[in-house]
MOPAC internal coordinates of N, CA, C and O (Angstrom, degrees):
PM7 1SCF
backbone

  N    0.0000 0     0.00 0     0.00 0    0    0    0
  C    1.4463 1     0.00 0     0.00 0    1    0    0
  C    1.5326 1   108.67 1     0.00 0    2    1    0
  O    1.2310 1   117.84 1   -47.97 1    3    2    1
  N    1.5508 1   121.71 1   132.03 1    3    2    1
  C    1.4048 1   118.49 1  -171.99 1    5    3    2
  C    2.2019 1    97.69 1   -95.74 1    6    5    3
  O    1.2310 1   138.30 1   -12.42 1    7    6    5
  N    1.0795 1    82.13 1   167.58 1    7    6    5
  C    1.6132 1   100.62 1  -177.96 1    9    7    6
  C    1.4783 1   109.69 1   -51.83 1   10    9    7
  O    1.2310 1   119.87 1   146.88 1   11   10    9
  N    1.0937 1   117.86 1   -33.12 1   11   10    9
  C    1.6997 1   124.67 1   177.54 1   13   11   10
  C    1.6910 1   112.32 1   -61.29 1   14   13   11
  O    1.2310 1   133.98 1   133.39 1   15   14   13
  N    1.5571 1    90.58 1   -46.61 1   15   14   13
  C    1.4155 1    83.22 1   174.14 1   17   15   14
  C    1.7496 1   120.20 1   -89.25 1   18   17   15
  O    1.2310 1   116.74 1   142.78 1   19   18   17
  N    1.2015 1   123.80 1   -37.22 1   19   18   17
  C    1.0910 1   119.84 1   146.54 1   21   19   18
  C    1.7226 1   116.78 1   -15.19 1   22   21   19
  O    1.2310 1   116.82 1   114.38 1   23   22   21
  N    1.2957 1   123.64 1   -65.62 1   23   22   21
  C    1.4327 1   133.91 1   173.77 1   25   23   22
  C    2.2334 1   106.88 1   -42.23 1   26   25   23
  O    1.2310 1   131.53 1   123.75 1   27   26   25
  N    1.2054 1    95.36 1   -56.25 1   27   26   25
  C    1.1682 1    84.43 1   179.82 1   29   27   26
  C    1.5513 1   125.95 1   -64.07 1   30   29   27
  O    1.2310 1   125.42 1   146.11 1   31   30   29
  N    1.4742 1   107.19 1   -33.89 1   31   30   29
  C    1.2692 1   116.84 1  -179.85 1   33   31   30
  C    1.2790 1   106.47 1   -61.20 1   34   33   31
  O    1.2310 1   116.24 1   126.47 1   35   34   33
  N    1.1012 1   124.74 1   -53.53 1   35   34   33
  C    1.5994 1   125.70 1   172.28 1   37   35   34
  C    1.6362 1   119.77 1   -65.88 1   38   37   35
  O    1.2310 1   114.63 1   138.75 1   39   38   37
  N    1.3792 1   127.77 1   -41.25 1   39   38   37
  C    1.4930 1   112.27 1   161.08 1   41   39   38
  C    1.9943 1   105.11 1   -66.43 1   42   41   39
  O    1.2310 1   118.79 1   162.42 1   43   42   41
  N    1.0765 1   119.91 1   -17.58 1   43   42   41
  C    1.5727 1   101.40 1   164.48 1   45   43   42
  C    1.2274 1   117.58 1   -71.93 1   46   45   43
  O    1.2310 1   113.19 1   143.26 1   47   46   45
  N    1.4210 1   130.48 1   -36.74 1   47   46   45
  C    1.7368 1   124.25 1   171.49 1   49   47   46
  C    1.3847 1    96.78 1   -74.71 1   50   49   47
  O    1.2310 1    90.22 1   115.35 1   51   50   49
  N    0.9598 1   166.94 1   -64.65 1   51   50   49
  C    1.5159 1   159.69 1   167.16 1   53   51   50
  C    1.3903 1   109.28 1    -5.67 1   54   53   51
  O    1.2310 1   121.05 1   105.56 1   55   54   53
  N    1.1789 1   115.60 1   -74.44 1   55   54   53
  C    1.7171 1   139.95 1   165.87 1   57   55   54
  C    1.6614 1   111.67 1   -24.57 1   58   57   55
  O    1.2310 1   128.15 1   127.55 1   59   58   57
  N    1.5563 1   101.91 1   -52.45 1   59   58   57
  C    1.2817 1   105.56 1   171.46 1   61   59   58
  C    1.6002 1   124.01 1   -43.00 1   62   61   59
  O    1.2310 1   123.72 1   126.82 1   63   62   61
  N    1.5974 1   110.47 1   -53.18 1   63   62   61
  C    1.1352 1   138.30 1  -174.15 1   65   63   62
  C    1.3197 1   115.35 1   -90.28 1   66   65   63
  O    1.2310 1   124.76 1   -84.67 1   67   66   65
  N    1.7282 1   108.47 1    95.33 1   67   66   65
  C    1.8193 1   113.79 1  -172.45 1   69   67   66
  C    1.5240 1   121.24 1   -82.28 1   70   69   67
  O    1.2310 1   125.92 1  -179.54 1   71   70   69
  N    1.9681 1   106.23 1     0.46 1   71   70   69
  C    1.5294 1   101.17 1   165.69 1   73   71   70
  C    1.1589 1   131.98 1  -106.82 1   74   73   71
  O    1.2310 1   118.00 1  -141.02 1   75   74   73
  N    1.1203 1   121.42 1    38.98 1   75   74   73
  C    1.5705 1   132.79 1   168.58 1   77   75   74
  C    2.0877 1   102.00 1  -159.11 1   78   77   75
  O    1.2310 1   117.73 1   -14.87 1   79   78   77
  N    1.3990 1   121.92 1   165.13 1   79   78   77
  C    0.9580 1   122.53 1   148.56 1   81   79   78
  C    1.5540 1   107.51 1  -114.45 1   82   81   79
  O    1.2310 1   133.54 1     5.90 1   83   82   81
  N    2.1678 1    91.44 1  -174.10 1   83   82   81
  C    1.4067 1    96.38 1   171.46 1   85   83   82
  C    1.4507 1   113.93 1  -104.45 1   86   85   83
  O    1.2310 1   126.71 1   -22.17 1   87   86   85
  N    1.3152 1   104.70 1   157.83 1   87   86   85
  C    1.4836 1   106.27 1  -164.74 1   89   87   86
  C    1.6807 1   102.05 1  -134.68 1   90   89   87
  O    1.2310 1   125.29 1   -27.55 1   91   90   89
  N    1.7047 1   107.44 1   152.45 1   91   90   89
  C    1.5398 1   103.57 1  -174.60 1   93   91   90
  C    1.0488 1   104.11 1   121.04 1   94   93   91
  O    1.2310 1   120.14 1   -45.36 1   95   94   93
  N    1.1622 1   117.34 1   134.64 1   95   94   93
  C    1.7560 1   138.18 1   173.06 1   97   95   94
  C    1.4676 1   104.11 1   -92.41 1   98   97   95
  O    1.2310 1   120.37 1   124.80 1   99   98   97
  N    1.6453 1   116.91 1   -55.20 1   99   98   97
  C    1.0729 1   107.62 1  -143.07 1  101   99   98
  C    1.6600 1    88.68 1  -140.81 1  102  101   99
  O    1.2310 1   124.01 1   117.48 1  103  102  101
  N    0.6403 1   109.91 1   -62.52 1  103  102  101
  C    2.2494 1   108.42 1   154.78 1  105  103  102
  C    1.5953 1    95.59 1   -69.91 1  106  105  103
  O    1.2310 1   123.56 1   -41.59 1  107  106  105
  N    1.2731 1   110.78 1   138.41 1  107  106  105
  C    1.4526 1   128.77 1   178.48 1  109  107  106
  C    1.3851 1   106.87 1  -122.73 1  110  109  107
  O    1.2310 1   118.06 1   -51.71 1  111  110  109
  N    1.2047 1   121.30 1   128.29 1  111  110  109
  C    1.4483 1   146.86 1   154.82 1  113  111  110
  C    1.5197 1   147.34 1   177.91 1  114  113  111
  O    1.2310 1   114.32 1    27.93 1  115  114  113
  N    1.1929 1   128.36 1  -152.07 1  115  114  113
  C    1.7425 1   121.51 1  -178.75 1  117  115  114
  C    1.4731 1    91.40 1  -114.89 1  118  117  115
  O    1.2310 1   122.63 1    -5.90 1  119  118  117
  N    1.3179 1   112.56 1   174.10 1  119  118  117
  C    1.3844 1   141.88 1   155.29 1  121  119  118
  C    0.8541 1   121.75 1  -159.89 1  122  121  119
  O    1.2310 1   109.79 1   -30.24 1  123  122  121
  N    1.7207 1   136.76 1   149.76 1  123  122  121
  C    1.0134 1   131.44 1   151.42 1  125  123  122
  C    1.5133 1   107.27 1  -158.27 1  126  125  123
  O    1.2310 1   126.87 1   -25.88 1  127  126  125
  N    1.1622 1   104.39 1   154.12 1  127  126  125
  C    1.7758 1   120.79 1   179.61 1  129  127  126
  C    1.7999 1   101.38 1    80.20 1  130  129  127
  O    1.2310 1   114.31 1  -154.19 1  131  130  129
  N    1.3400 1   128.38 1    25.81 1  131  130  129
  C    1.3562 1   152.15 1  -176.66 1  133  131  130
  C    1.8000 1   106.35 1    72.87 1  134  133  131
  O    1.2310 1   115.92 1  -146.10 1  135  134  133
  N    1.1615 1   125.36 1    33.90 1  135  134  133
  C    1.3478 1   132.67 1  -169.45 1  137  135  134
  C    1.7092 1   101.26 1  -121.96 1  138  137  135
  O    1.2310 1   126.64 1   -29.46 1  139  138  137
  N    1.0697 1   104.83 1   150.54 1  139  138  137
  C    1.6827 1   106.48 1   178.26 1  141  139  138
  C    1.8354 1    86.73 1  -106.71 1  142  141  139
  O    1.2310 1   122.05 1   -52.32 1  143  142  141
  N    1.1629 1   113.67 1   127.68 1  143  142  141
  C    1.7806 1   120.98 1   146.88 1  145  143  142
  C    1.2259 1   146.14 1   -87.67 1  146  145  143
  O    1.2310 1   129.67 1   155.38 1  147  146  145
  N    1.3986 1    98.97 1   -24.62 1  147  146  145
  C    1.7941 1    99.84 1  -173.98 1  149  147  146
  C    1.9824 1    86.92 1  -143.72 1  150  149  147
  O    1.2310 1   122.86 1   -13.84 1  151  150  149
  N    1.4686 1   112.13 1   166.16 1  151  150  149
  C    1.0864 1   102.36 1  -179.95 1  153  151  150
  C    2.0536 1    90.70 1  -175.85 1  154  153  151
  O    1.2310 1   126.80 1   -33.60 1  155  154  153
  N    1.4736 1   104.53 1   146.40 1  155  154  153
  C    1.3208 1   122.24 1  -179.14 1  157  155  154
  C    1.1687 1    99.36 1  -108.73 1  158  157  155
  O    1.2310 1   108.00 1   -52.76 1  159  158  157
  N    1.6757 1   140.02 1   127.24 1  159  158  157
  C    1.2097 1   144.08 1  -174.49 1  161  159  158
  C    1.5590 1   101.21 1  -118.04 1  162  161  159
  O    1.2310 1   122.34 1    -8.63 1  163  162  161
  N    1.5509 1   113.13 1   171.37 1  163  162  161
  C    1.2292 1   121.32 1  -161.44 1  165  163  162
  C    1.2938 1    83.85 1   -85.89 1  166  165  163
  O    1.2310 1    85.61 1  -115.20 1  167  166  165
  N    1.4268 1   170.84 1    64.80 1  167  166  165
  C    1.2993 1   155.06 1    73.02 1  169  167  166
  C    1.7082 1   111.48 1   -53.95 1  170  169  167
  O    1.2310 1   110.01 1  -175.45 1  171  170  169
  N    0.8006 1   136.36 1     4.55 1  171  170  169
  C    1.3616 1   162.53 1  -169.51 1  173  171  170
  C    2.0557 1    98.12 1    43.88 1  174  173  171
  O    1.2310 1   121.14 1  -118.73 1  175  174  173
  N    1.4731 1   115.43 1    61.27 1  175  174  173
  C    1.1854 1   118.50 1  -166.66 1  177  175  174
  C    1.5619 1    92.39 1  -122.29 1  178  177  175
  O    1.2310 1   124.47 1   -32.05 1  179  178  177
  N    1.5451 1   109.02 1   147.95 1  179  178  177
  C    1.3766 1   113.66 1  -178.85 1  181  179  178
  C    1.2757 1   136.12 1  -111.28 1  182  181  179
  O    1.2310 1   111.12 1   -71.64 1  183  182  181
  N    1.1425 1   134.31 1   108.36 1  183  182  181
  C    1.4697 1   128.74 1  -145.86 1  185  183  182
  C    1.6254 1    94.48 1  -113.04 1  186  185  183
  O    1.2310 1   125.18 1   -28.50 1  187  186  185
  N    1.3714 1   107.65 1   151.50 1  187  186  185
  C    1.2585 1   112.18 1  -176.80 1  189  187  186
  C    2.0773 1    91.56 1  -145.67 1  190  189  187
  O    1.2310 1   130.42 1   -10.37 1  191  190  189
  N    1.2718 1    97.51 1   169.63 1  191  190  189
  C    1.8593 1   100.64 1  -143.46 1  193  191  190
  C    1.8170 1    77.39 1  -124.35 1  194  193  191
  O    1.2310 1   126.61 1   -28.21 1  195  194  193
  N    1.3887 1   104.89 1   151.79 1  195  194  193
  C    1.4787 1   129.55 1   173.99 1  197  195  194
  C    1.4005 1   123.57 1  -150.11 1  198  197  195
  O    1.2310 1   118.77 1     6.66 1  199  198  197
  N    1.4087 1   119.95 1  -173.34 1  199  198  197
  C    1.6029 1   121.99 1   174.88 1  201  199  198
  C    1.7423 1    95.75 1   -80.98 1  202  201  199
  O    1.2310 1   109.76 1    12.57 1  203  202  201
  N    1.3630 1   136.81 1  -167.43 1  203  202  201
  C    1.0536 1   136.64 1   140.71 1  205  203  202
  C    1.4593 1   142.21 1   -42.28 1  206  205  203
  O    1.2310 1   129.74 1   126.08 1  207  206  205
  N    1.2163 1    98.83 1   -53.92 1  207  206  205
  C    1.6161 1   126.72 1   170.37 1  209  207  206
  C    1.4525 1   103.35 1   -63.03 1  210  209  207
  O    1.2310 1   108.37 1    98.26 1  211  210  209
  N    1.3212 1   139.35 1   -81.74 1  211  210  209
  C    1.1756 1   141.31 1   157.08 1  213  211  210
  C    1.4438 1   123.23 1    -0.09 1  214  213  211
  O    1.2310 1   136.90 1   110.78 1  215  214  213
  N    1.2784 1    84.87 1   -69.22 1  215  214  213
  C    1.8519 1   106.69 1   167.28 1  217  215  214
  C    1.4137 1   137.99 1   -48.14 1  218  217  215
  O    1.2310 1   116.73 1   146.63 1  219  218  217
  N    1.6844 1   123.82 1   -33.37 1  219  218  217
  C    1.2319 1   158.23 1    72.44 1  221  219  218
  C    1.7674 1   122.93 1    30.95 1  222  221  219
  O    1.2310 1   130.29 1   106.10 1  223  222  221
  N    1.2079 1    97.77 1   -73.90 1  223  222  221
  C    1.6696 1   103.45 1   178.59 1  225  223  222
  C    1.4805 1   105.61 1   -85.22 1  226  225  223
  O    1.2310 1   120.56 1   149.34 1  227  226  225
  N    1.1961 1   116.53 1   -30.66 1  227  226  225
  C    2.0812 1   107.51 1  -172.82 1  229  227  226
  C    1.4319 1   107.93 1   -83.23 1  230  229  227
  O    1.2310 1   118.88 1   148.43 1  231  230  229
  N    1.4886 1   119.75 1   -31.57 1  231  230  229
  C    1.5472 1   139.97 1   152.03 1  233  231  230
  C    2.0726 1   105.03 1   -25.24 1  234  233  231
  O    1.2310 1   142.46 1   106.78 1  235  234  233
  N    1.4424 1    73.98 1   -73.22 1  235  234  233
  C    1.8172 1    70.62 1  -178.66 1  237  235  234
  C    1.3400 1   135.12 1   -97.70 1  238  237  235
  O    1.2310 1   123.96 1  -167.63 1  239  238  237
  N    1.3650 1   110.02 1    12.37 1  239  238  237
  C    1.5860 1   146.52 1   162.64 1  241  239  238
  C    0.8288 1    94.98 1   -68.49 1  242  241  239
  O    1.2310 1   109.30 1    78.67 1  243  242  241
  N    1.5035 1   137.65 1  -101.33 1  243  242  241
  C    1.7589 1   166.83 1  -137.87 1  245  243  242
  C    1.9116 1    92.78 1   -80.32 1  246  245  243
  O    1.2310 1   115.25 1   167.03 1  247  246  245
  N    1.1817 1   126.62 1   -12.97 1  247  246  245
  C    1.3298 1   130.25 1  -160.72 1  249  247  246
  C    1.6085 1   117.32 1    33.36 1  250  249  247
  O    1.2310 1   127.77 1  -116.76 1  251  250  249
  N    1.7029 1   102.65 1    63.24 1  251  250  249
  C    1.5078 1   103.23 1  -171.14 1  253  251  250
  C    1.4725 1   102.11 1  -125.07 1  254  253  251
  O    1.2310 1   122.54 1    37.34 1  255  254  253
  N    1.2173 1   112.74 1  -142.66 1  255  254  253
  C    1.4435 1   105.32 1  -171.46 1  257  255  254
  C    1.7626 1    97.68 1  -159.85 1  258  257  255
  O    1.2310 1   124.32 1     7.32 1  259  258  257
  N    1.3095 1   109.31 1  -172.68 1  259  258  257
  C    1.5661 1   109.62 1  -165.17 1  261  259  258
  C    1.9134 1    95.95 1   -84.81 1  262  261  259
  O    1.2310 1   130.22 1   -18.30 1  263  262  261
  N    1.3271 1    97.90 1   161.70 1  263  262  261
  C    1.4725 1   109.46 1  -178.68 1  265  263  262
  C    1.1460 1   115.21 1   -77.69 1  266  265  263
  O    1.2310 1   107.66 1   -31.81 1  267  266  265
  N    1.4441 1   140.62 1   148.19 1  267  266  265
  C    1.3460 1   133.85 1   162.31 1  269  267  266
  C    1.5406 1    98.82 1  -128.56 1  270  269  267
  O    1.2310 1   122.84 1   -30.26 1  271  270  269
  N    1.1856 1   112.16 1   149.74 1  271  270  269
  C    1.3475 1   122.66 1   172.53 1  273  271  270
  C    1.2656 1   116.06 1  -145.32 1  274  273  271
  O    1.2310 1   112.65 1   -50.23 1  275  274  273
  N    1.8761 1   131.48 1   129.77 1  275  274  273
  C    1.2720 1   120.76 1  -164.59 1  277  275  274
  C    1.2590 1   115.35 1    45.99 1  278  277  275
  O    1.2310 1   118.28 1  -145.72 1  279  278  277
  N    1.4090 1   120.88 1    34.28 1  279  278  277
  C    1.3914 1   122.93 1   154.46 1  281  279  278
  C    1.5174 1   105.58 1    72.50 1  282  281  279
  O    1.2310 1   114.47 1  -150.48 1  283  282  281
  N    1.1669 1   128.07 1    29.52 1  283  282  281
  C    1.5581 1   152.97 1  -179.88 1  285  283  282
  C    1.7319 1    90.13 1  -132.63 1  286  285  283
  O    1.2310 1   132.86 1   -46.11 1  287  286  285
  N    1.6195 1    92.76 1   133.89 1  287  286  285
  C    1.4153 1   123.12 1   152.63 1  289  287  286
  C    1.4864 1   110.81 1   -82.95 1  290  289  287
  O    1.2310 1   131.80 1   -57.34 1  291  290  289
  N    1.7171 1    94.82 1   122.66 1  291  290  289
  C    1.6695 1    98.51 1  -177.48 1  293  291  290
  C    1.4847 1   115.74 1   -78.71 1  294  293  291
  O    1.2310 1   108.00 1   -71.49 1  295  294  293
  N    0.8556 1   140.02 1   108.51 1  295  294  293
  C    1.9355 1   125.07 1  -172.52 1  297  295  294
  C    1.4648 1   114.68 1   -70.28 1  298  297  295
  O    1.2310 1   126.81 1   -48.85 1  299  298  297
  N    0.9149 1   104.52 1   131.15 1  299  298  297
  C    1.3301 1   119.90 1  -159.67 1  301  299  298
  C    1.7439 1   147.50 1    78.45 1  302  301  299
  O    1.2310 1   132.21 1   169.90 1  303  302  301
  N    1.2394 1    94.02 1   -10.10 1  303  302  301
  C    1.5480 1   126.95 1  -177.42 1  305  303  302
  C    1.6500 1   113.86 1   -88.56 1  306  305  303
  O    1.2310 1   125.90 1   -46.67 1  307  306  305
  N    1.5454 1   106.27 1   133.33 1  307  306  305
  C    1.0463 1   119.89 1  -176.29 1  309  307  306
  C    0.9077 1   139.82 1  -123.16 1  310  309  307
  O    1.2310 1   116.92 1   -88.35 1  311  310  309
  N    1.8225 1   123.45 1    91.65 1  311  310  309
  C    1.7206 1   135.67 1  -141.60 1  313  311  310
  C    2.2631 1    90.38 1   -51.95 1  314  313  311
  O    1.2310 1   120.79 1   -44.25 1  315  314  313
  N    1.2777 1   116.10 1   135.75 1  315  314  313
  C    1.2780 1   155.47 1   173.90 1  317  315  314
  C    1.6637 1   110.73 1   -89.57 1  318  317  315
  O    1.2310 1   126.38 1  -101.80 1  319  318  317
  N    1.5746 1   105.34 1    78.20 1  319  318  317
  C    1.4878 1   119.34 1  -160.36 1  321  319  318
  C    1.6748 1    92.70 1   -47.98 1  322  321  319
  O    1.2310 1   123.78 1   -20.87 1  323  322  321
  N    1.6116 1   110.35 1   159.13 1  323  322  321
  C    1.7180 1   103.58 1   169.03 1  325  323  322
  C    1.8703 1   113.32 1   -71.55 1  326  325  323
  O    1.2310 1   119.62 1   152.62 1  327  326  325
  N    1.2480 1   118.33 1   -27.38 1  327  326  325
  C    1.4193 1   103.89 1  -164.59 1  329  327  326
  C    1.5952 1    97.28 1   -86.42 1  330  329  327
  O    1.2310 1   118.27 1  -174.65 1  331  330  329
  N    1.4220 1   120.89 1     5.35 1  331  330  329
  C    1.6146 1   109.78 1   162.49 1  333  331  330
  C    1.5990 1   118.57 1   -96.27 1  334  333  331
  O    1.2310 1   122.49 1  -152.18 1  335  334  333
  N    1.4657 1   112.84 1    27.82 1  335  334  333
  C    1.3205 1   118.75 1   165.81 1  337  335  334
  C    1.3049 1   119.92 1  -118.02 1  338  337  335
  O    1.2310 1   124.53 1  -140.13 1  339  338  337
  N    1.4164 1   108.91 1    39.87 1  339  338  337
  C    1.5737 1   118.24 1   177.35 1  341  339  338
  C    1.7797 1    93.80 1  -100.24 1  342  341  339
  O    1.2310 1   122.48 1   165.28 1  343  342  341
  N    1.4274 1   112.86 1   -14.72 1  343  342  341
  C    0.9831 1   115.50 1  -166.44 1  345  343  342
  C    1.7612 1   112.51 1  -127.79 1  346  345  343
  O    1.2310 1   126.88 1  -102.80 1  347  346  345
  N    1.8756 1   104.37 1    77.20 1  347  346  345
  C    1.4794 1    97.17 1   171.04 1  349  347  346
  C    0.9759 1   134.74 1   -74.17 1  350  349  347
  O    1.2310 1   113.78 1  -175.79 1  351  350  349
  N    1.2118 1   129.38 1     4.21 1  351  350  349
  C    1.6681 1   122.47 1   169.96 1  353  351  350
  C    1.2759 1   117.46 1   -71.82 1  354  353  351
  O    1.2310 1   128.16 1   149.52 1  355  354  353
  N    1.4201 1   101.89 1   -30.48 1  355  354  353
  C    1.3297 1   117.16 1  -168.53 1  357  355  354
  C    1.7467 1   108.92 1   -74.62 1  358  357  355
  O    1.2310 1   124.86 1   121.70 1  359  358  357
  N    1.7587 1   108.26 1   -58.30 1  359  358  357
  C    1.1025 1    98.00 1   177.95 1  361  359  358
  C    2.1740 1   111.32 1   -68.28 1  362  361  359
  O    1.2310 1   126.98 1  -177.08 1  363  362  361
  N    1.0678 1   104.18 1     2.92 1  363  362  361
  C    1.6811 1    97.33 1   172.88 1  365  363  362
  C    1.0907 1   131.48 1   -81.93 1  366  365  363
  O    1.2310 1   126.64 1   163.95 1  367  366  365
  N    1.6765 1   104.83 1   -16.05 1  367  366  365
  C    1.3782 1   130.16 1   179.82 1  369  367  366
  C    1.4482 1   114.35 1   -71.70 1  370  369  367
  O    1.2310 1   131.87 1   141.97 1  371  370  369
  N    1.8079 1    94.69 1   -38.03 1  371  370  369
  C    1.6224 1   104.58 1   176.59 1  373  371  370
  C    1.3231 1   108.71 1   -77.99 1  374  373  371
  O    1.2310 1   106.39 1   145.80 1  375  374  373
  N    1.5005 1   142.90 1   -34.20 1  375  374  373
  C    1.2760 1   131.93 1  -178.43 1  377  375  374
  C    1.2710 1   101.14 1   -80.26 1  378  377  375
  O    1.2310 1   104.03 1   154.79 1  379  378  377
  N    1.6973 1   147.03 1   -25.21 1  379  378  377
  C    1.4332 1   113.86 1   145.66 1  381  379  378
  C    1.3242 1   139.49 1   -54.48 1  382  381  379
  O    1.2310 1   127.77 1   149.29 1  383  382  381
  N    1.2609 1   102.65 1   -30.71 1  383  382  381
  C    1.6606 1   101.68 1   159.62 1  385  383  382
  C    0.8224 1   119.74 1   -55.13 1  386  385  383
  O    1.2310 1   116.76 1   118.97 1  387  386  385
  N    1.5138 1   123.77 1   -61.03 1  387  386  385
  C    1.8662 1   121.85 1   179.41 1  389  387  386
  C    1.7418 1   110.92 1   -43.62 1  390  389  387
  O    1.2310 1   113.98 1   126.25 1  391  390  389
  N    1.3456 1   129.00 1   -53.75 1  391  390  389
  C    1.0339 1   154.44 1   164.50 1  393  391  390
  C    1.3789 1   102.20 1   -22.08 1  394  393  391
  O    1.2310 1   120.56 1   107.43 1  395  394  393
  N    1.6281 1   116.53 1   -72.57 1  395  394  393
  C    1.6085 1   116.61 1  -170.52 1  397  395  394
  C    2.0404 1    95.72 1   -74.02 1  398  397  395
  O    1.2310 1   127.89 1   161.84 1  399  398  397
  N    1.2092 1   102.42 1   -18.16 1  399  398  397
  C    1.7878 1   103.71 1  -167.81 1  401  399  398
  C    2.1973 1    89.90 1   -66.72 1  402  401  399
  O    1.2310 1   113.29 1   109.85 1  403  402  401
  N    0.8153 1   130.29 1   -70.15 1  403  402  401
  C    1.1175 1   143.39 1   175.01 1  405  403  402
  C    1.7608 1   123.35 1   -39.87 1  406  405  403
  O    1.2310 1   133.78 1   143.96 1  407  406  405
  N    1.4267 1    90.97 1   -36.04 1  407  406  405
  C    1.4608 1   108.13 1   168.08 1  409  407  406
  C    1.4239 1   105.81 1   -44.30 1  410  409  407
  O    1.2310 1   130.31 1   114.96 1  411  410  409
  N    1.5119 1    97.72 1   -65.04 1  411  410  409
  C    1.7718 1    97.23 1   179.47 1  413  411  410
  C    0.9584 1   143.19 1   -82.35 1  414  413  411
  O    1.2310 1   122.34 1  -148.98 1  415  414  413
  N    1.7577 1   113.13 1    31.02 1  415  414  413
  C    1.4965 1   113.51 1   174.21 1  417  415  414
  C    1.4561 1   106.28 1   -83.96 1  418  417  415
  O    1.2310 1   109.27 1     4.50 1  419  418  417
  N    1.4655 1   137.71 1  -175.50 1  419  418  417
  C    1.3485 1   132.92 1   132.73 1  421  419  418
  C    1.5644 1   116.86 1   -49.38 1  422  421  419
  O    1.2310 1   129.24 1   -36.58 1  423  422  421
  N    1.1594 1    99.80 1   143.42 1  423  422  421
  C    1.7205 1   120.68 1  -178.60 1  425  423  422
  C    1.1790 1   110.04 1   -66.83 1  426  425  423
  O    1.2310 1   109.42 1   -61.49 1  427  426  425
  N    1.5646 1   137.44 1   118.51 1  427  426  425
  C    1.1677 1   125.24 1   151.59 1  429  427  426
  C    1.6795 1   123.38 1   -75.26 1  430  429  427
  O    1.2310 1   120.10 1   180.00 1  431  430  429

């Protein structure tokens, strides 16, 4: 799958989710409460953001591993294997989670 489509797949789980949009021209992702949560990197791989623990259990749930983007480890973020995007509701469910997860940090 090339990055273009990748893009759509990810503005389609976005779409799902009517309290935040996606934002980015050229880095792609959400934010909110001054935190980035989910994010499409130029490997066209999709990382989505958690607590630790969280991060931890979907890691060895999803049998994936931590996100890197631009050759940076994302903290807390949890690379979004490709054969679990046959199923966007599912991964939309998780970027509302991340979403309310972020909710409750302090505001930058």
């Amino acid at each position: 799958m090339d990055w273009n489509e990748k893009l759509k797949i990810y503005d389609a789980i976005v779409n799902r989710c009517p309290r935040f949009e996606r934002k980015g021209k050229s880095m792609i992702y959400t934010s909110a409460n001054g935190y980035m949560f989910s994010l499409l990197n130029k490997a066209g791989e999709i990382g989505i953001r958690f607590s630790k623990d969280v991060q931890e259990k979907y890691i060895e749930k999803f049998q994936s591993s931590i996100y890197k983007s631009y050759g940076a480890v994302m903290k807390g973020y949890v690379l979004i294997p490709d054969q679990m995007l046959e199923d966007l509701d599912f991964i939309a469910e998780l970027l509302n989670e991340s979403y309310d997860y972020v909710m409750t940090l302090q505001p930058k």
